[in-house]
C-alpha positions as YAML, in Angstrom:
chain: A
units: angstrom
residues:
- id: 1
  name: UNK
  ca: [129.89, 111.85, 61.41]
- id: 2
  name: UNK
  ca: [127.82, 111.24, 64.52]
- id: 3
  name: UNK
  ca: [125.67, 113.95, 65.38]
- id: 4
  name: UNK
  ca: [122.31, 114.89, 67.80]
- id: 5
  name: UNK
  ca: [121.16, 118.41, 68.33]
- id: 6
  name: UNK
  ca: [118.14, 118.69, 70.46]
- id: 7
  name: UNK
  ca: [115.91, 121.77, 70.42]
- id: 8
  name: UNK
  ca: [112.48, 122.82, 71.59]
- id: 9
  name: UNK
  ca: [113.40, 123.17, 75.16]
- id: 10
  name: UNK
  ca: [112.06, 126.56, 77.16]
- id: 11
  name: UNK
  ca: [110.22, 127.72, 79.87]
- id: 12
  name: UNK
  ca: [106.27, 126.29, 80.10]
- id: 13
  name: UNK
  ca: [103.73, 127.10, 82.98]
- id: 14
  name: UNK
  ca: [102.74, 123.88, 84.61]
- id: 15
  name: UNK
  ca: [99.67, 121.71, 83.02]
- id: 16
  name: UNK
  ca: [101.57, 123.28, 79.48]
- id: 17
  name: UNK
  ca: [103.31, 121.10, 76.91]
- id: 18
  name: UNK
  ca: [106.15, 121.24, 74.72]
- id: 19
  name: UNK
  ca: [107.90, 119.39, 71.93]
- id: 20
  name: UNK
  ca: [111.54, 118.30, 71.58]
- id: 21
  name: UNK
  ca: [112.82, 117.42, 68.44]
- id: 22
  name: UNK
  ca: [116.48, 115.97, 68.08]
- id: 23
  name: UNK
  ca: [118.13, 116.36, 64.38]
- id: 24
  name: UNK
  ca: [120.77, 113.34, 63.80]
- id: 25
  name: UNK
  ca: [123.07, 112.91, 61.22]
- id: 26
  name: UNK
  ca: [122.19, 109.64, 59.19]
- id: 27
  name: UNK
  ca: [124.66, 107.71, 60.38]
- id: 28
  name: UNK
  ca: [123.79, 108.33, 63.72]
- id: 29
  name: UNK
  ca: [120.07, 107.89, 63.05]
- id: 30
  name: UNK
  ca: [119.70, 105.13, 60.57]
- id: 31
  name: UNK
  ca: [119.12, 101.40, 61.71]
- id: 32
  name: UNK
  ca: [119.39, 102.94, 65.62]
- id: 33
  name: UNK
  ca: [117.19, 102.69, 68.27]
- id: 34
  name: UNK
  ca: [117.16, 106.31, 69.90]
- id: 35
  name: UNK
  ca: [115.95, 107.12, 73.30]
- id: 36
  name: UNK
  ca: [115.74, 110.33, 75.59]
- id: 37
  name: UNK
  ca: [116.57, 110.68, 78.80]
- id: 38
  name: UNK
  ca: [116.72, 113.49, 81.17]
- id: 39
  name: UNK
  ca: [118.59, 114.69, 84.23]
- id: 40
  name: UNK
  ca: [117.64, 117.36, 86.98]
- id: 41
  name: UNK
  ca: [119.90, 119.27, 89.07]
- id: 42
  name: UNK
  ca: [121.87, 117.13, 91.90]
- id: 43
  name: UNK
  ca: [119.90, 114.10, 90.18]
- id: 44
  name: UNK
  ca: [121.05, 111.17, 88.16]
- id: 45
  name: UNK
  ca: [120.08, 110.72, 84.81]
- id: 46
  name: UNK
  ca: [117.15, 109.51, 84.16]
- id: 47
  name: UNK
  ca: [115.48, 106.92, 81.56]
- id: 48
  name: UNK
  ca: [112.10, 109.16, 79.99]
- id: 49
  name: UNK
  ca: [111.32, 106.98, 76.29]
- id: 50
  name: UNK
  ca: [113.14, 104.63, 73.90]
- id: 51
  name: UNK
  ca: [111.98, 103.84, 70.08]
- id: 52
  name: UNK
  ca: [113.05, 101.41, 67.81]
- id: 53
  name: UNK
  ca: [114.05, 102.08, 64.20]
- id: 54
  name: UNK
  ca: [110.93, 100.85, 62.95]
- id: 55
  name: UNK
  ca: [108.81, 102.95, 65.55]
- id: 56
  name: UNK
  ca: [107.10, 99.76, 66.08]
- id: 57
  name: UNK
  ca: [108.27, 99.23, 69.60]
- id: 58
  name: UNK
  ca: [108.13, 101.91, 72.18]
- id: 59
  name: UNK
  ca: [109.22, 102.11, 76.12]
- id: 60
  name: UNK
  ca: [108.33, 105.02, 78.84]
- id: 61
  name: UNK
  ca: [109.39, 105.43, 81.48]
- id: 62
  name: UNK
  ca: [106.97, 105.21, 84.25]
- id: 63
  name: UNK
  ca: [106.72, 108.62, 85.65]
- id: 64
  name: UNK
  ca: [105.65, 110.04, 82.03]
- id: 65
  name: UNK
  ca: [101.78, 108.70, 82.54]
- id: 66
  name: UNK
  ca: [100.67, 108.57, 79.25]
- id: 67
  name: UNK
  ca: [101.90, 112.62, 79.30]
- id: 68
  name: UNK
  ca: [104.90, 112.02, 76.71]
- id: 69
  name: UNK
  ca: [104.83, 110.65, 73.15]
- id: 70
  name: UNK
  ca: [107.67, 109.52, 71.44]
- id: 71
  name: UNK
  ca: [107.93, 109.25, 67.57]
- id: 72
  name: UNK
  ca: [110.77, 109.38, 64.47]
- id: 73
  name: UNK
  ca: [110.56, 110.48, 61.06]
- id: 74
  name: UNK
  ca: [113.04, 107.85, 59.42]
- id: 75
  name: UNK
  ca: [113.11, 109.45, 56.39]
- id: 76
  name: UNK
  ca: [114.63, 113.51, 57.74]
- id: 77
  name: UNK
  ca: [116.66, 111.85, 60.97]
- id: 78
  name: UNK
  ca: [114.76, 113.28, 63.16]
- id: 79
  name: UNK
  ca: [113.20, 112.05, 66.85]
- id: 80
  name: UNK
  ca: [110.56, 114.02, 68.78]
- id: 81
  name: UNK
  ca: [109.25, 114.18, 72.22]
- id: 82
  name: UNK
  ca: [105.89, 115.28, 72.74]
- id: 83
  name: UNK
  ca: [105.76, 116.44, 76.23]
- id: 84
  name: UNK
  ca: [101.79, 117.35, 77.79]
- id: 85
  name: UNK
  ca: [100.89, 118.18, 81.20]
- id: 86
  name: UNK
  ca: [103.98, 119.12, 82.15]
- id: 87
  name: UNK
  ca: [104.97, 119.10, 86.05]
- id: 88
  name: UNK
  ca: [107.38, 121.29, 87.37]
- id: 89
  name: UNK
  ca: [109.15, 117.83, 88.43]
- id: 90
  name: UNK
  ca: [109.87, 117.53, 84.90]
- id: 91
  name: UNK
  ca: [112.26, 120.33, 84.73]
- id: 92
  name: UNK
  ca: [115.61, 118.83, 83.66]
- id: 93
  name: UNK
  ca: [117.81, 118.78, 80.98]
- id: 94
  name: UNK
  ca: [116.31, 116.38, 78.22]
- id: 95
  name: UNK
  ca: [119.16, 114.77, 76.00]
- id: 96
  name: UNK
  ca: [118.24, 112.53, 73.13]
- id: 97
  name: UNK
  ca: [120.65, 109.29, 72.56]
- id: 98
  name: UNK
  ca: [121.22, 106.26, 69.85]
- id: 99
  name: UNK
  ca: [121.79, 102.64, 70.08]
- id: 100
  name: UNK
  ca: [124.01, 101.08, 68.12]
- id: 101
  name: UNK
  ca: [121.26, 98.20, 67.44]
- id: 102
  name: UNK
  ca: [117.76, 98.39, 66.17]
- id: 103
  name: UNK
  ca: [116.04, 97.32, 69.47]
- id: 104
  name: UNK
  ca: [114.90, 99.96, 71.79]
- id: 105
  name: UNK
  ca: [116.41, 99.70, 75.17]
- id: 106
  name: UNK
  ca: [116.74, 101.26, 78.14]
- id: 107
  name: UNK
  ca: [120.37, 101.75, 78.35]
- id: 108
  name: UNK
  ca: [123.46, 101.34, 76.44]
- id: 109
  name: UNK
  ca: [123.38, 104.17, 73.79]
- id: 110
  name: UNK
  ca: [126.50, 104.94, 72.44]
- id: 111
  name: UNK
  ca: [125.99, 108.05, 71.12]
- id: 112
  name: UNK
  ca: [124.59, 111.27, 73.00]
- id: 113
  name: UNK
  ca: [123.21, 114.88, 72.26]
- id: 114
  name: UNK
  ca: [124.37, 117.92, 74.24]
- id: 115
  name: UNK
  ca: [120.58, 118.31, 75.99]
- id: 116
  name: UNK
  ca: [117.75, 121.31, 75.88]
- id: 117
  name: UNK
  ca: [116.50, 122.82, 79.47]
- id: 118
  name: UNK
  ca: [113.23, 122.50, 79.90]
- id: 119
  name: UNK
  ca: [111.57, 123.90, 83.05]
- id: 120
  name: UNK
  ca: [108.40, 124.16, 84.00]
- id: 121
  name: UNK
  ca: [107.34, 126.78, 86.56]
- id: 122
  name: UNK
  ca: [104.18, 126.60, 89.33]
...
C-alpha cells in the first residue's frame, strides 16, 4: 500500500522554525529516494530538498540557505524537514514525495503526500 502523511505544519512568527515529518508506509519508503516540495497560493510547485535512501546524498533547493535540513530514519519510514528562520515567503503547502529509484532527484516522484500548511506570519 503506498502511503505519505505529512504533519508538523502550523502557524510560526517569522525568524521561528518548525519540523515536518512525513510517515510512509514501507513500501513506499524503502529503497526510495523521497523529496519535499512545496507550493504557495497562485504559485507552481516548487522543488525545497531531495534525499537518497542511504541519506548519503542530499539536494536543496536554492532559496532554503542553509535554513532547511533534510534527514530519514530508514528504519520507522519516516522523512523530516527541519525548517529554521522561517520567512513569511515560505508559507505554502509542503508535500513530501518518493522516487521510485534510490537516487535523489529533483523530479519524477511517483508517489505523493496530501501536504501540511505552513505559514509564517510578519
Amino acid at each position: 500500500q503506498v502511503q505519505l502523511v505529512e504533519s508538523g505544519g502550523g502557524l510560526v512568527q517569522a525568524g521561528g522554525s518548525l519540523r515536518l515529518s512525513c510517515a510512509a508506509s514501507e513500501r513506499t519508503f524503502r529503497n526510495n529516494a523521497m523529496g519535499w516540495f512545496r507550493q504557495a497560493p497562485g504559485k507552481e510547485r516548487e522543488f525545497v530538498a531531495a534525499i537518497s535512501w542511504s541519506g548519503s546524498n542530499i539536494d536543496y533547493a536554492d532559496f532554503v540557505k542553509g535554513r532547511f535540513t533534510i534527514s530519514r530514519d530508514n528504519a520507522n519510514n519516516t522523512l523530516y524537514l527541519q525548517m529554521n528562520s522561517l520567512e513569511p515567503e515560505d508559507t505554502a503547502v509542503y508535500s513530501c514525495a518518493a522516487r521510485a529509484s534510490q537516487f535523489a532527484r529533483r523530479s519524477s516522484y511517483a508517489y505523493w503526500g496530501q501536504g501540511t500548511q505552513v505559514t509564517v506570519s510578519s
